[in-house]
N, C-alpha and C positions, 0 to 999 in steps of 0.2 A: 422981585419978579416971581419968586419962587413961591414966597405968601402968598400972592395973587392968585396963581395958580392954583395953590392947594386948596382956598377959599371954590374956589369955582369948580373943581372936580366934587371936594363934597358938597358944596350946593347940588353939582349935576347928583348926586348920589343920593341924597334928600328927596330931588323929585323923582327919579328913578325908581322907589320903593313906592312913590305914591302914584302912578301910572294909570292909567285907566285907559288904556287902549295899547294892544301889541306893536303897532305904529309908531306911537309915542316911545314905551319902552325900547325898540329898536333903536329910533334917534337919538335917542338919548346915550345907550349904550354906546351907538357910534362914534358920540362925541367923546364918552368916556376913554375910549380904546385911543382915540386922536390923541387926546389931552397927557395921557397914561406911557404913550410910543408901541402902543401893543399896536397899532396897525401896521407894522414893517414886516410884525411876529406871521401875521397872517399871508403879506406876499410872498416869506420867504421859505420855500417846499422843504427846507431842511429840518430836521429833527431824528435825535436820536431815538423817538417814540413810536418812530411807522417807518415803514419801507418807503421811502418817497420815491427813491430809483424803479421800485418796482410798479408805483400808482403810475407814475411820470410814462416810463414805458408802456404801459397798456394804456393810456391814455391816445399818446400819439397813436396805436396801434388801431385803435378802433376808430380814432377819427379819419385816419389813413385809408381802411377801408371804407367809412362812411360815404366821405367826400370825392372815392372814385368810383364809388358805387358797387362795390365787390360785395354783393348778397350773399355768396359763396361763403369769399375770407371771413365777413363778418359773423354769419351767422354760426359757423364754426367755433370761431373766436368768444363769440359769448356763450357759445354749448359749451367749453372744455374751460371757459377761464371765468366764468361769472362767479363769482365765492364771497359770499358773506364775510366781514370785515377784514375785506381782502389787505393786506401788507398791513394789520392792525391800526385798522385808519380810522377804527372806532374806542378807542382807548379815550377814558373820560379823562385823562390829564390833558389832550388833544385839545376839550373844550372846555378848559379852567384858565387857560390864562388869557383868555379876552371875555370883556361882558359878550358879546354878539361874534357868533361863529367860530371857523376854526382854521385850519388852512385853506387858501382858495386852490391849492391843488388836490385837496379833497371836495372841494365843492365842486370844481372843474368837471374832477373824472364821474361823481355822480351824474352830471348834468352832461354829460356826454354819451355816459353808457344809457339812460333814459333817452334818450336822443337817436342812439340809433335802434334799440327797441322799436320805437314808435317808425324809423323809417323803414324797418323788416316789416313791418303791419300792415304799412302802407305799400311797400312798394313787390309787385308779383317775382315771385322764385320758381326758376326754373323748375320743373317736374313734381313740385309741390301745390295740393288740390290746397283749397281752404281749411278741410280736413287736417289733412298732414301738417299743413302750418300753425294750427290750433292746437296741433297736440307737440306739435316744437315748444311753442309758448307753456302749453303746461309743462312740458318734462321739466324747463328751466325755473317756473318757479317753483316745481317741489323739488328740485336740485339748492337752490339758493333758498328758501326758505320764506317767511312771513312775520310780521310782530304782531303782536297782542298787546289788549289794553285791561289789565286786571284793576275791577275796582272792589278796595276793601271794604268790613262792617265802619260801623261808624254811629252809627244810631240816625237821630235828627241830624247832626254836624256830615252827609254822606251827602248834602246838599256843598258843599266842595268839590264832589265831583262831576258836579252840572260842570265848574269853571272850570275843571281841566277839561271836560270834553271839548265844552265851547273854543278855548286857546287852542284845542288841536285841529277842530272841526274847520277853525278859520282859515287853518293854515294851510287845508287838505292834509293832514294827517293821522286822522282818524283812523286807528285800523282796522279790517271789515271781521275781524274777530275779538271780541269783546266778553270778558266773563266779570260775572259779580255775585260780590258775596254780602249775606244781612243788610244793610242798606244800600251797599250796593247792587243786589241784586236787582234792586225797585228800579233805580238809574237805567242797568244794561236790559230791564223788561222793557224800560220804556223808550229806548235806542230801538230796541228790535221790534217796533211795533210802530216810531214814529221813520212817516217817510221822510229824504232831503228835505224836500217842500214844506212840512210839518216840525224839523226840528228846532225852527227860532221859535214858536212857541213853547217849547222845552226851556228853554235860557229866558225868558219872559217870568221875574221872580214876582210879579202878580200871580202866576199861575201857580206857585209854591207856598200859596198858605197853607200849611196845611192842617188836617183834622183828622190825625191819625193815631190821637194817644188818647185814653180815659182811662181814668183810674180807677181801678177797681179795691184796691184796697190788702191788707197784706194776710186777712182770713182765706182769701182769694188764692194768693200766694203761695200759701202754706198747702192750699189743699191740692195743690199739681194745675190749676186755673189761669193762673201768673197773677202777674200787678195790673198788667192793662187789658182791656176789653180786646179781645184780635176779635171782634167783628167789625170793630171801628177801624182798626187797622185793614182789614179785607175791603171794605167798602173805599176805603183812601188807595189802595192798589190798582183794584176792579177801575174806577174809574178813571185813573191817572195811566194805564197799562191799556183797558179792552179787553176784549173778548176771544182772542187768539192762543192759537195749542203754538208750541215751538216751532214746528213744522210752516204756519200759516203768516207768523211772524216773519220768519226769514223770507219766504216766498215774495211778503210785502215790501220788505226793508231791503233784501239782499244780504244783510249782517246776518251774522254765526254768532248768537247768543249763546252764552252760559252760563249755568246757574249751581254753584253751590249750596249742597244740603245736608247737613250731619244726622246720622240715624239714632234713636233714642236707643236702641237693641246694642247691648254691647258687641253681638258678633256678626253684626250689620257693618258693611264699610259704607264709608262718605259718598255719592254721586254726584258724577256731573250729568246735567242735565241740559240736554243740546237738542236740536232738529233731526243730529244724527243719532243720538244715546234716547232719547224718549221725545220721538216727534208728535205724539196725541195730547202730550201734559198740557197744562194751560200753561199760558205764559206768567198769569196774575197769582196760582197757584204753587207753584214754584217759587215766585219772590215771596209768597204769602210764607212757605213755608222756611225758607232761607234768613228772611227775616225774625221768625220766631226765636228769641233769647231765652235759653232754660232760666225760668223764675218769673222772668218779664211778659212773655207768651206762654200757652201751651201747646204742645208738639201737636202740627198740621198732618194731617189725612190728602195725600194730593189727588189732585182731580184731574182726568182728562175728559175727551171729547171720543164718541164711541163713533160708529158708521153712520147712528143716524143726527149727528151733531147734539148730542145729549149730554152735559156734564154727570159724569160716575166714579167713583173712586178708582185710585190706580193702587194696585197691591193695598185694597182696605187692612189688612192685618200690619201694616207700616205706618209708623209715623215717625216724621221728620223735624229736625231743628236746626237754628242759625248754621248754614255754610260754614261760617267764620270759625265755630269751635273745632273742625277736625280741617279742613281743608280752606284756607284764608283766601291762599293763593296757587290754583292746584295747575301749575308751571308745568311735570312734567305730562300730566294727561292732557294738556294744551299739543304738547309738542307732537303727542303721538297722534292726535286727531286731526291736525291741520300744518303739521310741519311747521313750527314756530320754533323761531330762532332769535327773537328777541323780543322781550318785555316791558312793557310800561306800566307800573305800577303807581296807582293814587290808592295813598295808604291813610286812613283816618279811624283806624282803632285811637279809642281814648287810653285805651290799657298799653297802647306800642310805641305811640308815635314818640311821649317823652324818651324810649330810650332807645330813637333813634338818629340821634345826634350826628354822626358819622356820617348815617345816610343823607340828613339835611346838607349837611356840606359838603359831599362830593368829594371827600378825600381820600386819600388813604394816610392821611398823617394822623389819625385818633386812634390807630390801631393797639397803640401801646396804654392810651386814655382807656379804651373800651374794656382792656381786661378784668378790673374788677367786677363791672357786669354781666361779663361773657362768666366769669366763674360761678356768678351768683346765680347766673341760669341755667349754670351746668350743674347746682346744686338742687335748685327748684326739681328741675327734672330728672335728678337721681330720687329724690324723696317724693315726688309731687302721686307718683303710679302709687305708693302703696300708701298712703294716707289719700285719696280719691276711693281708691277701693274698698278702704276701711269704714269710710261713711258712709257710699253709696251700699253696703252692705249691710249695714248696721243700724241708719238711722233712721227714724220713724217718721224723719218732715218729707214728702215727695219733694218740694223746694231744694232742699239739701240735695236727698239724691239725682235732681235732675241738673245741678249743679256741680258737685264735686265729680262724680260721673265723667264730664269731659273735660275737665278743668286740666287734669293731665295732656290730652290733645292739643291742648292753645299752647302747653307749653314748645311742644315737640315741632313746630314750625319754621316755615321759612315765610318771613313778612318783607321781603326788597325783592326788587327785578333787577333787570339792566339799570333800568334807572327809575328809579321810585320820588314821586312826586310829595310832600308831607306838608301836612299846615303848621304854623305856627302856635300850638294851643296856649291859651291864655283860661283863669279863671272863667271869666265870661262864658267860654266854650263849653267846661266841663259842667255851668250850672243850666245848660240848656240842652244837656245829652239825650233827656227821654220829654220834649216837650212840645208842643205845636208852635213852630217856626211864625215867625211873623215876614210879612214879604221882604221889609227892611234887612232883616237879619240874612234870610236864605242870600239877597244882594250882595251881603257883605261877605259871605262863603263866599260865594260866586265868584268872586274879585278876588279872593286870597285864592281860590286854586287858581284863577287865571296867572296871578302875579310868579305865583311858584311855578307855573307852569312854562313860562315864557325863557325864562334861561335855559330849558333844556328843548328848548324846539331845535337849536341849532344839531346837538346828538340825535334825537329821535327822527329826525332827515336820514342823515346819514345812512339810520338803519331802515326807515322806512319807504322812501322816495322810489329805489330800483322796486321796492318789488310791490308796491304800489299800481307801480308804471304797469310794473306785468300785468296784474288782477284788471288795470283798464282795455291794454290790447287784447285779453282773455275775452272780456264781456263783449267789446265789439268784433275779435274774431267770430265767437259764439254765433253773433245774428248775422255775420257772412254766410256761415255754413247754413245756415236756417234758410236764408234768401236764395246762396246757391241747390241747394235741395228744393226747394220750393219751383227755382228754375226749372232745371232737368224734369220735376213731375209732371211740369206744364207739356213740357217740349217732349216728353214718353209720352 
């Protein structure tokens, strides 16, 4: 019997890796968790991993108030107690011991506290205008906070994080602030530029041939010109992005784009580039420039849009290169721009992802594995500043120097989020790094972030769903106030 068994859970485990639809994978895992006896793990609220006593009681608390209708109690209740990974109920050992989900008394209380959000939205509070109610709703999501979706460089292989958007977008968990860096910046331009309605053809890997690499040659190289033609590259942006400054972007999309860009000037810092930090920039110019690789590109001149909609240089004496070299994942200027409190990271450097093992598997049991890496990077980055300095001062190839230059900076980083999403690189990957994709191929990215992406839909809930919820009562309180305003004008 036992045989039997164990045949049929890895057979279930077989097709589970070969999935092709979140659906499918769901089912499947569900049988896995049946077959496994993890489904008991999930009815039963105990664990010595989170406060259950403490979810459990606020749970009943706020449906207590829901279901008598007490606007008052409730509305209080989630002003003083709403708190991001409230009784540590976002702990990723939470959601390692079942393929699908995690305790149902943490899905419970999420699906609760969204629940009665939405019935304060709806239902009128005493001595509170629409006004007053709007700025209820804001005080509490910048009290609890926001996620983010950081997507790394990558080159060509940045076509993986078409599939994790897609796996997220399916699920409504896209979050409405989104930064990218060298190829991903191309991804997060063209998020902030394509509407809802527009973004299945985004995921449409006919639309991903692409024709964005020519070779120029390594004389080229040498002379600060790079290897590839960046006008071919610009022309592959320009039309995959539009004709939109930061500002004109969000306006359309409503996403909070971000673009990392590393400066060539040693005493230049990194920028982010947002709607709020440089809302004239282009949006195509900025990926333009984010995506430029010292050696492979040469460093961009960014453009904006003047008053009379004119593209002109922004800071002409500036030039910028790959995001990815000084700033990969610039986590804490997220936090301070838009109160983010937790992170999604799809990470597809070819140079990280190998030695990111630990992260691929979600544990902390590699900790004592990972030392001799963590030493060897602690070594890189004790030597790497004064041999960078040594050549970029010294050598006569601009190649060299606009290489070794930041080659210290890549060291010095933080490449993981909360939860960082990773492909599995295989040769095949690294011999297609700098080359025009074929639709087939971009498909098969597609599918492998989808695949990685799909085990952690259950945590990025968790963290994403309450304040989700908020950002939609936000938008349509917003056009209450708009319609009540619009009233009173009539009626003055």
């Amino acid at each position: 019997m036992l045989n039997k068994q164990s045949k049929q859970i890895n057979a279930l485990k077989k097709r589970l890796a070969q999935a092709l639809s979140y659906e499918e994978w769901k089912g499947l895992s569900l049988e896995l968790d049946e077959l496994e006896g993890k489904a008991y793990w999930k009815l039963n609220a105990h664990s010595d991993i989170y406060n259950h006593d403490l979810l459990s009681d606020r749970f009943r608390e706020l449906r207590g108030y829901r279901e008598s209708q007490d606007t008052e109690g409730l509305s209080r209740a989630l002003r003083e107690g709403l708190h991001h990974d409230l009784g540590n109920m976002g702990d990723i050992r939470l959601y390692q011991k079942c393929y699908f989900g995690t305790k149902k008394l943490i899905e419970d209380y999420i699906d609760e506290v969204c629940e009665c959000l939405r019935y304060l939205k709806n239902t009128p509070m005493d001595g509170l205008t629409p006004a007053g109610k709007l700025d209820f709703f804001k005080a509490i999501l910048l009290s609890f906070g926001r996620p983010a979706l950081l997507l790394s460089g990558g080159a060509s292989l940045g076509a993986f994080h078409i599939g994790v958007v897609k796996a997220l977008w399916e699920q409504d968990l896209l979050p409405q602030v989104i930064n990218g860096s060298s190829s991903g910046a191309i991804v997060a331009a063209a998020l902030g530029t394509h509407t809802d309605e527009e973004l299945p053809s985004l995921f449409d890997p006919a639309t991903h041939n692409q024709k964005a690499w020519r070779w120029l040659g390594l004389k080229s190289a040498m002379d600060g010109q790079g290897l590839m033609d960046q006008e071919q590259l610009s022309d592959y942006i320009e039309g995959f992005v539009g004709d939109y400054t930061m500002q004109e972007a969000y306006e359309r999309t409503g996403r909070s784009i971000n673009i990392s860009v590393s400066p060539v000037q040693h005493h230049q810092k990194s920028r982010l580039l947002s709607g709020y930090t440089s809302p004239y920039i282009l949006m195509s110019s900025a990926a333009l420039a984010s995506s430029a690789v010292p050696g492979i590109f040469p460093p961009v001149k960014l453009m904006k849009k003047n008053v009379q909609g004119e593209h002109v240089p922004y800071m002409p004496r500036l030039r910028w290169v790959d995001g990815s070299v000084v700033s990969d994942l610039p986590i804490e200027r997220l936090m301070h721009l838009y109160d983010v409190n937790y992170t999604v990271v799809s990470q597809t450097n070819p140079h990280i992802v190998p030695f990111m093992g630990s992260a691929r598997r979600n544990t902390n049991e590699s900790r004592f594995m990972d030392l001799p890496l963590r030493w060897a990077k602690a070594q890189l980055k004790f030597h790497g500043k004064g041999i960078s300095d040594y050549i970029r001062k010294n050598s006569d190839w601009e190649l060299l120097r606009q290489v070794s230059g930041q080659a210290y900076s890549m060291m010095d980083q933080r490449y993981q989020g909360d939860v960082t999403v990773t492909p599995d690189y295989k040769l095949k990957h690294y011999a297609k790094v700098i080359s025009n994709l074929t639709p087939d191929f971009v498909e098969e990215l597609m599918l492998e972030g989808q695949r990685a992406t799909w085990p952690k839909v259950a945590m990025i809930r968790t963290h994403a769903q309450i304040s989700q919820t908020l950002e939609t009562c936000i938008a349509e309180l917003k056009q209450n106030v708009r319609t009540h305003r619009a009233t009173l004008s009539v009626i003055a």
